[in-house]
RODO-538950 format. One record per residue (C-alpha): residue in three letters; x, y, z. Coordinates in steps of 0.5 Angstrom, whole numbers, padded with zeros to 4 digits, always signed. Layout:
BEGIN
ALAXYZ;...
END
This chain:
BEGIN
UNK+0000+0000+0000;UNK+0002+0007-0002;UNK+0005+0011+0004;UNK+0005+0005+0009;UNK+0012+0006+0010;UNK+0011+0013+0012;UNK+0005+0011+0017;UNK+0009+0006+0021;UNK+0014+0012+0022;UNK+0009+0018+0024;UNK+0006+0012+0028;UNK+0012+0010+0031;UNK+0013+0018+0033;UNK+0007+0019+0036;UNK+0008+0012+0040;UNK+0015+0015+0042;UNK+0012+0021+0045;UNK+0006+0017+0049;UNK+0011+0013+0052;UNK+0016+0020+0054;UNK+0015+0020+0061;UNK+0017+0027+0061;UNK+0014+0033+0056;UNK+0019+0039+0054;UNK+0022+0042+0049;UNK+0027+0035+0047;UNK+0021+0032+0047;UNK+0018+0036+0042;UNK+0025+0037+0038;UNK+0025+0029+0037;UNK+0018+0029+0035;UNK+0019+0034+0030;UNK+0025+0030+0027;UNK+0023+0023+0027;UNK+0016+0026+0023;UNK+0021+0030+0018;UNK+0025+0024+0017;UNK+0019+0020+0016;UNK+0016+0025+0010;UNK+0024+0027+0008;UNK+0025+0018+0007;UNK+0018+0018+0003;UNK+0019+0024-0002;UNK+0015+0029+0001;UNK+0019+0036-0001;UNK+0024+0040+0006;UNK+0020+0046+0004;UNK+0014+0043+0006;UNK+0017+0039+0011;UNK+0020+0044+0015;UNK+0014+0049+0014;UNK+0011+0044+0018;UNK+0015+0043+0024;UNK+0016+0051+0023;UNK+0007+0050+0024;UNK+0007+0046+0030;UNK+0012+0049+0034;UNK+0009+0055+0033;UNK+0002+0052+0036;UNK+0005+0048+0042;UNK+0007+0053+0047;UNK+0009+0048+0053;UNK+0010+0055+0058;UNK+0003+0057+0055;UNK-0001+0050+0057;UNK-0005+0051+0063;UNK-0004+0045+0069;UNK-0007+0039+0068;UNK-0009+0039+0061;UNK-0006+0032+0057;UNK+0000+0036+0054;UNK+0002+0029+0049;UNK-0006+0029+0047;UNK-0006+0037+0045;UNK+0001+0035+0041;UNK-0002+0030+0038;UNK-0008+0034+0036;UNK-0003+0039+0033;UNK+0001+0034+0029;UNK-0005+0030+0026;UNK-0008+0037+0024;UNK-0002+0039+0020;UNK-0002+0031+0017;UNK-0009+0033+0015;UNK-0006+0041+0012;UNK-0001+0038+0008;UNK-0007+0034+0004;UNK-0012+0040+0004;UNK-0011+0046+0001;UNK-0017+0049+0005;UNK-0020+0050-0003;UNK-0028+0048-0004;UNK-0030+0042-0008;UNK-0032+0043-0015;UNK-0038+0040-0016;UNK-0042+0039-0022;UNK-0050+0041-0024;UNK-0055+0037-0025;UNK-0059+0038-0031;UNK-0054+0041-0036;UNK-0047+0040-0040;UNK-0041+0040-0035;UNK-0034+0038-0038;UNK-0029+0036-0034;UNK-0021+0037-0038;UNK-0016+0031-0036;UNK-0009+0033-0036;UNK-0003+0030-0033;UNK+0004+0026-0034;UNK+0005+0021-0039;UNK+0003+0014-0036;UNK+0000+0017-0030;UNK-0006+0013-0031;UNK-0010+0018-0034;UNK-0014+0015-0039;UNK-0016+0010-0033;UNK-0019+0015-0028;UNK-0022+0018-0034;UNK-0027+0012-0036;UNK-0027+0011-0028;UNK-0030+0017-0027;UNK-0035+0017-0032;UNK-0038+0010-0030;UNK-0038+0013-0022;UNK-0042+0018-0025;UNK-0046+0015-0029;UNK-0047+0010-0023;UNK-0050+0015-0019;UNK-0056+0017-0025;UNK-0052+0023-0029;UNK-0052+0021-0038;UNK-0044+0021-0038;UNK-0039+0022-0044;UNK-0032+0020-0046;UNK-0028+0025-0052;UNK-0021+0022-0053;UNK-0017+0028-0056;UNK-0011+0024-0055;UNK-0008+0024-0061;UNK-0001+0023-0061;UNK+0000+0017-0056;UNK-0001+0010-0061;UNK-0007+0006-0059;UNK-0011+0012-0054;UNK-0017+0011-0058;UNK-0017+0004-0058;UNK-0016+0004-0050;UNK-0022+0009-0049;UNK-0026+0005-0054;UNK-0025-0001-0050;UNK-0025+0002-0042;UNK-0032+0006-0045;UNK-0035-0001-0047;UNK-0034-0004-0042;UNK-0038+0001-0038;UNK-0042+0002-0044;UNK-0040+0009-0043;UNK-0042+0014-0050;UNK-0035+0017-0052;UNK-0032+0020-0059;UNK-0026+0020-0062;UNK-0022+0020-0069;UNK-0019+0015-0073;UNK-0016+0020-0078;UNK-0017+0027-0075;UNK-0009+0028-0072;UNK-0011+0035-0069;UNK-0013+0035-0062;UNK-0016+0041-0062;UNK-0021+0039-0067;UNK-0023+0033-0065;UNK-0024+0036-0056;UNK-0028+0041-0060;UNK-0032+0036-0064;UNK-0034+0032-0059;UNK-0035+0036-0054;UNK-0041+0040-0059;UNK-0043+0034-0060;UNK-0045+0032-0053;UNK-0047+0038-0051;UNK-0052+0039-0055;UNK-0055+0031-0054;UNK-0056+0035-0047;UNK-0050+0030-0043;UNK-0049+0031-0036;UNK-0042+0029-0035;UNK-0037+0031-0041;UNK-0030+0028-0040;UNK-0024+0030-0044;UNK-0017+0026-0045;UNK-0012+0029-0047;UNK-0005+0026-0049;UNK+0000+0026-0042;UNK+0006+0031-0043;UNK+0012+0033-0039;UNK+0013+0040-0038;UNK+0019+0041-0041;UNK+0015+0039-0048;UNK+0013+0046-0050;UNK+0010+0045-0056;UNK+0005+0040-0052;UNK+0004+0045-0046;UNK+0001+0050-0051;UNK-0004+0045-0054;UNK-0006+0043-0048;UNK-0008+0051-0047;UNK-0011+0051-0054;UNK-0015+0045-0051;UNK-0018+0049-0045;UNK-0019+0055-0050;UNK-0024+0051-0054;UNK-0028+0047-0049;UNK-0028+0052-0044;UNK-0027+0046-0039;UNK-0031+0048-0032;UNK-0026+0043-0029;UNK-0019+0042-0030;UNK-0017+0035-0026;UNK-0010+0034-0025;UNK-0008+0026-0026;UNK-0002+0024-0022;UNK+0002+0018-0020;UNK+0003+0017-0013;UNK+0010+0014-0015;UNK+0012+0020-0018;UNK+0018+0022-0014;UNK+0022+0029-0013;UNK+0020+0031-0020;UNK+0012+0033-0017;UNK+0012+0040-0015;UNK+0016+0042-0021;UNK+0011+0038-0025;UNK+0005+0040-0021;UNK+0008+0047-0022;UNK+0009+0047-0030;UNK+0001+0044-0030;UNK-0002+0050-0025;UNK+0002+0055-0029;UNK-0001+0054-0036;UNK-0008+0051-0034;UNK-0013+0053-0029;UNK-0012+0046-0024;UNK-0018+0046-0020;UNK-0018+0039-0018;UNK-0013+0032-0017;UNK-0014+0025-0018;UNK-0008+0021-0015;UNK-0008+0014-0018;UNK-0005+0007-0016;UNK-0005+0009-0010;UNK-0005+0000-0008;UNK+0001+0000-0010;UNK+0009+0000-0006;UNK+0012+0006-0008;UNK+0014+0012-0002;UNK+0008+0016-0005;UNK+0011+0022-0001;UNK+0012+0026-0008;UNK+0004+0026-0009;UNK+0003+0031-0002;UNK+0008+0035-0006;UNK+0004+0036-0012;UNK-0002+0038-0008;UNK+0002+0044-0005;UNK+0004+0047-0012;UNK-0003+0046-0015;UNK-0006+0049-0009;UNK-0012+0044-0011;UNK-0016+0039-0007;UNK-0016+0032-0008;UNK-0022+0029-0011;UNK-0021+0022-0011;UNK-0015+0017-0011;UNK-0015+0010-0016;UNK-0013+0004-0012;UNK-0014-0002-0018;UNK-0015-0002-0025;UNK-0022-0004-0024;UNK-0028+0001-0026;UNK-0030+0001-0019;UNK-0023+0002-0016;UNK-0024+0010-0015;UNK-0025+0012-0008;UNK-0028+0018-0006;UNK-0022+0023-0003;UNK-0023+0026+0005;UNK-0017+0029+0008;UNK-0019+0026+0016;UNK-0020+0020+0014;UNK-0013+0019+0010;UNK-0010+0021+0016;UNK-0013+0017+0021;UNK-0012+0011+0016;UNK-0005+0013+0015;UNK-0004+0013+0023;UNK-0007+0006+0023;UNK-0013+0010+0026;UNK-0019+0005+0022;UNK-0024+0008+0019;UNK-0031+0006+0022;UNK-0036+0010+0019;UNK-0034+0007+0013;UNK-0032+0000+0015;UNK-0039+0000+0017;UNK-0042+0002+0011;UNK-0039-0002+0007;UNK-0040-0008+0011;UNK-0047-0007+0011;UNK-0048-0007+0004;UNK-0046-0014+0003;UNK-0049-0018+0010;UNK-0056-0019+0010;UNK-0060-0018+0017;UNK-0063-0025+0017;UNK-0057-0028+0017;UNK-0057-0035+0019;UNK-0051-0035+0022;UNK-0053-0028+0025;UNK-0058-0031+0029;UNK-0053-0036+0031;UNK-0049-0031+0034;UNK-0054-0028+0037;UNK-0055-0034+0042;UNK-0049-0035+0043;UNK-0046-0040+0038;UNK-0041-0040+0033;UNK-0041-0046+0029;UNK-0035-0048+0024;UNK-0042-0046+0019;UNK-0043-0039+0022;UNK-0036-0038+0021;UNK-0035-0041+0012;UNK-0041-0036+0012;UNK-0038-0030+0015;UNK-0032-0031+0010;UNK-0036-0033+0004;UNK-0040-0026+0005;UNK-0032-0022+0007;UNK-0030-0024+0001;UNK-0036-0020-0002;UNK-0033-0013+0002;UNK-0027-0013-0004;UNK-0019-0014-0003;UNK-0019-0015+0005;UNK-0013-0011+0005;UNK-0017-0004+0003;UNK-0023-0007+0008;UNK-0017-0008+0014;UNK-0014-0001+0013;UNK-0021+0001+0016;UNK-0020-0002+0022;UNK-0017+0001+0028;UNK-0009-0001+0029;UNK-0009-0006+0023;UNK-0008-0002+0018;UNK+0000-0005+0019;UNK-0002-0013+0018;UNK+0003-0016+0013;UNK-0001-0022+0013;UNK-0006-0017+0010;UNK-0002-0013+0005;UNK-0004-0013-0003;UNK-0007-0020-0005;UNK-0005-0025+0001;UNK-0011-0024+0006;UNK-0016-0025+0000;UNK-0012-0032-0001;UNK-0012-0034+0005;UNK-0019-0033+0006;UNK-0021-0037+0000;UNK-0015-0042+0002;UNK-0020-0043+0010;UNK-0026-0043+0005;UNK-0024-0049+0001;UNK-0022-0053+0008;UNK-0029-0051+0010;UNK-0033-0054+0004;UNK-0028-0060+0006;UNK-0032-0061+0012;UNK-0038-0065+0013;UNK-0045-0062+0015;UNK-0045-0066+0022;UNK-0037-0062+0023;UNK-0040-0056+0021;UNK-0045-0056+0025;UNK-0040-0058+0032;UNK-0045-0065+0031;UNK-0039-0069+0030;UNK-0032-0068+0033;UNK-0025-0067+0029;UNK-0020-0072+0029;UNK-0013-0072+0027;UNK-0015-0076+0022;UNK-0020-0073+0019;UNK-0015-0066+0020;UNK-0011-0070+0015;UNK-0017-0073+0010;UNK-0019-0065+0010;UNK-0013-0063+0008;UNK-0011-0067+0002;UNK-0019-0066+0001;UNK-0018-0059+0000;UNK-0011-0059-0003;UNK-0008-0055+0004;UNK-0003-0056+0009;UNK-0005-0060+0014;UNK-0002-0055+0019;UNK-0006-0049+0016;UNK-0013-0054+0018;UNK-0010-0053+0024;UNK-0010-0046+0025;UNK-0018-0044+0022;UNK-0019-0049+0027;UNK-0016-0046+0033;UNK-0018-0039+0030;UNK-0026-0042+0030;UNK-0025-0044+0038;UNK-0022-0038+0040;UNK-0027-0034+0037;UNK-0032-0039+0039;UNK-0031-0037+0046;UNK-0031-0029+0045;UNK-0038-0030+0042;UNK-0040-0035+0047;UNK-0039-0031+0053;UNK-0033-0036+0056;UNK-0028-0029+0055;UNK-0029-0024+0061;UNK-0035-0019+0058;UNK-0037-0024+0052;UNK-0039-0021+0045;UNK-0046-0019+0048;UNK-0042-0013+0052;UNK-0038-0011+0046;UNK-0043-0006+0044;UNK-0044-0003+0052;UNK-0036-0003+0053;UNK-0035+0001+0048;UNK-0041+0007+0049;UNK-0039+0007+0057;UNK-0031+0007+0056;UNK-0028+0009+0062;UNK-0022+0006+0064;UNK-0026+0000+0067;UNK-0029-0001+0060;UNK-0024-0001+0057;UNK-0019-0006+0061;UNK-0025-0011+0059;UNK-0026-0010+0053;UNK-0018-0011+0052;UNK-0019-0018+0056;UNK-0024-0020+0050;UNK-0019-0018+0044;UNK-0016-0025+0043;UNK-0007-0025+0044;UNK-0005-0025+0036;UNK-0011-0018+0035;UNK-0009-0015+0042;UNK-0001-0015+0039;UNK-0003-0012+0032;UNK-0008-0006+0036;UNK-0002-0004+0042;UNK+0003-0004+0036;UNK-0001+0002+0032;UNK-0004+0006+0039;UNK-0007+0000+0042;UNK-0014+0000+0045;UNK-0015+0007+0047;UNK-0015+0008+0039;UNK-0020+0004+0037;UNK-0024+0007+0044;UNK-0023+0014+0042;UNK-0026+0012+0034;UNK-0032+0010+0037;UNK-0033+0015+0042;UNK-0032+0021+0036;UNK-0039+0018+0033;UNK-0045+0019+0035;UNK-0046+0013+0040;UNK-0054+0014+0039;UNK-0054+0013+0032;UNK-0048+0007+0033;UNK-0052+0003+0037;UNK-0058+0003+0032;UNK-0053+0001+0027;UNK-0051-0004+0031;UNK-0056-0007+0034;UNK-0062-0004+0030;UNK-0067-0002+0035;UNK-0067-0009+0039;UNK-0064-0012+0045;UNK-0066-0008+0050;UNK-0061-0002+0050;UNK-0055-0007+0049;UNK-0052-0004+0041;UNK-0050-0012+0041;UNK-0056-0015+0041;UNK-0060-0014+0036;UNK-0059-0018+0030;UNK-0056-0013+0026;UNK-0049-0013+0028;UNK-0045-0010+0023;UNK-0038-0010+0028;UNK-0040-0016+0031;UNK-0040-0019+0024;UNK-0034-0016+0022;UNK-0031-0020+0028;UNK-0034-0026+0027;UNK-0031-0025+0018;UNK-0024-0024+0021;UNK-0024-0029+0026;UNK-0021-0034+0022;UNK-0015-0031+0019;UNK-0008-0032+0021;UNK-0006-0027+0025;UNK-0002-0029+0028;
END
């Protein structure tokens, strides 16, 4: 994952500061130095760097903090607010009408991935009910047309192009003309990808943006692209009106840290990242939420929200768990619906403090759970159901039965056992009082809630803010409306209750995965 590196580091930072058993200005120093280190290793430009440490030490005035107030917690409110400032510029969203033509100009280095986000953002649109619109003016990279064709097919997209017309100008003018007067919503223009030291091509771009007087010029950039973003990201501000950016190929490895730059020479807004290659793979962009899950911090909210999409209420294996029980049967269907959640390492950064997992990284976590699906289907219904018990025989038979290791049957088994006595209330507090301990917080709460999280989990949680992170997510929800979303009304005031348990769900998913 793009800037997980650089998350660790601040993370490990920020550790470094709570466990400090005194607070003064050394403290603040070696803070400052580790961050800049940190943003200095991943690409991130000195003059924003040190414009940042310059910010926070002008912000935490030790002298000035009144006695009795958290002095590590202000520190850490300034330094997560400065994190937010280097991905915010402060400038309002661009937003389109509804009812008449908006068109939108792409612009951007050569294989940024410009022609992808194009056709991902007209689908996005589309999606949401506007009429959409592709117009290929890239007419000097071999073979833009047959990708825009191609892409916009697939997403059964309008588009427009030209074979034979070498200018790009013509052809962006032509098309959008064309769809404006059909009365489309979204028109997307594609240009071909330059650098600035392409003179020629700069000056088409303008001439491009002279004649279909774009209402938004989006800005497509590689979060690989290294040092060269800030001067880059200049030369596009300097000669065409950027009002907004997409960073793409952000599920890749590389620092990522130039991308930060780029936003601060263009002054624009981030919009949307892309993180795959498919038409969906285009994520809305909110600076907080970038941070938290840079920091390790999760993203509950959307965790939720994402987790109810694809798990019904009237889950069998739900009704289970509300009474207590979590059969091997409850766990297969558990996985079988977390797959649907999409790449399980971009569903994990959502959670509080497991954003780090390298079990979970890239395609490995959607591997391994696929591996503990096809041992589960080697199962018989009466072990599924815990009518019959696992011999060491039958852990061979299943094994070579579903082509596994024999010590990974092993694991899920263990996995099931221990996940087994958490729902089932055989761990102090039990997952019945999850939803309570968490709305009642305190230090007694909390201590009880860390005595249900199972060893393996507790050790991922303490490496990235431990428990009083994830305690500290909740509490910045509104828990009325958490414990509806989580209990749906039912269970007598206790948010578990109910059988629409979205948190609980997401436990039981992740029961049986390796994590160790």
């Amino acid at each position: 994952m793009v800037l997980a590196e650089l998350g660790n580091q601040l993370s490990a930072a920020l550790r470094n500061l709570n466990e400090s058993t005194i607070v003064n200005e050394d403290t603040i120093n070696t803070l400052l130095k580790e961050i800049g280190n940190a943003l200095s290793k991943s690409d991130v430009s000195m003059s924003l760097i040190i414009q940042m440490r310059k910010n926070i030490k002008e912000k935490v005035k030790l002298d000035q903090i009144a006695a009795g107030l958290n002095k590590r917690k202000i520190i850490r409110k300034v330094v997560f607010e400065e994190l937010i400032r280097l991905v915010d510029p402060g400038v309002p969203l661009w937003k389109p009408v509804k009812g008449k033509s908006n068109v939108v100009m792409f612009v951007g280095l050569q294989g940024a991935g410009k022609t992808t986000s194009v056709t991902k953002l007209a689908y996005y649109y589309k999606k949401k009910g506007w009429s959409t619109a592709i117009v290929c003016a890239d007419t000097f990279r071999a073979g833009a047309f047959d990708q825009v064709r191609h892409n916009a097919a697939k997403g059964k997209i309008q588009y427009y192009g030209s074979d034979t017309e070498k200018d790009p100008v013509v052809v962006a003018k032509a098309g959008v003309d064309i769809f404006k007067k059909e009365g489309t919503e979204i028109i997307i223009v594609d240009t071909s990808g330059r650098h600035k030291q392409d003179s020629e091509l700069f000056e088409e771009m303008k001439q491009i943006e002279t004649a279909v007087k774009p209402d938004n010029v989006i800005f497509v950039m590689d979060s690989s692209i290294g040092q060269a973003a800030y001067e880059q990201a200049t030369a596009f501000k300097n000669s065409v009106k950027v009002g907004s950016i997409i960073i793409t190929k952000m599920d890749g490895n590389s620092k990522g840290g130039g991308a930060l730059s780029g936003i601060a020479a263009t002054g624009s807004p981030i919009i949307f990242i892309g993180t795959g290659e498919h038409l969906t793979d285009l994520d809305l962009f909110d600076p907080e939420t970038f941070v938290n899950k840079l920091l390790g911090n999760g993203d509950i909210k959307g965790m939720l929200e994402k987790i109810k999409e694809v798990i019904p209420e009237d889950s069998s294996s739900l009704k289970e768990i509300a009474q207590g029980k979590f059969t091997l049967r409850s766990m297969q269907q558990q996985f079988q619906q977390i797959l649907q959640l999409g790449p399980i390492d971009k569903f994990v950064q959502m959670i509080p403090g497991m954003s780090q997992m390298p079990q979970l990284q890239g395609n490995e976590g959607n591997l391994k759970l696929k591996a503990y699906i096809n041992i589960l289907d080697s199962l018989s219904d009466k072990e599924l159901d815990g009518k019959k018990p696992i011999t060491q025989k039958r852990i061979l038979a299943i094994a070579q039965g579903a082509g596994r290791h024999p010590k990974e049957v092993l694991e899920l088994l263990e996995q099931h056992k221990m996940f087994e006595k958490l729902i089932g209330g055989k761990v102090p507090g039990g997952m019945g009082n999850m939803g309570n301990l968490l709305s009642k917080g305190g230090p007694k709460g909390l201590q009880q809630l860390q005595n249900m999280m199972p060893p393996q989990m507790m050790k991922q949680m303490n490496a990235a803010g431990g428990m009083q992170g994830l305690l500290n997510s909740f509490k910045n929800m509104d828990m009325s409306g958490l414990a509806k979303m989580m209990g749906g009304g039912g269970g007598g005031g206790n948010p578990t209750a109910g059988g629409n348990n979205p948190f609980a769900k997401m436990m039981n998913g992740m029961g049986g995965l390796d994590l160790d």
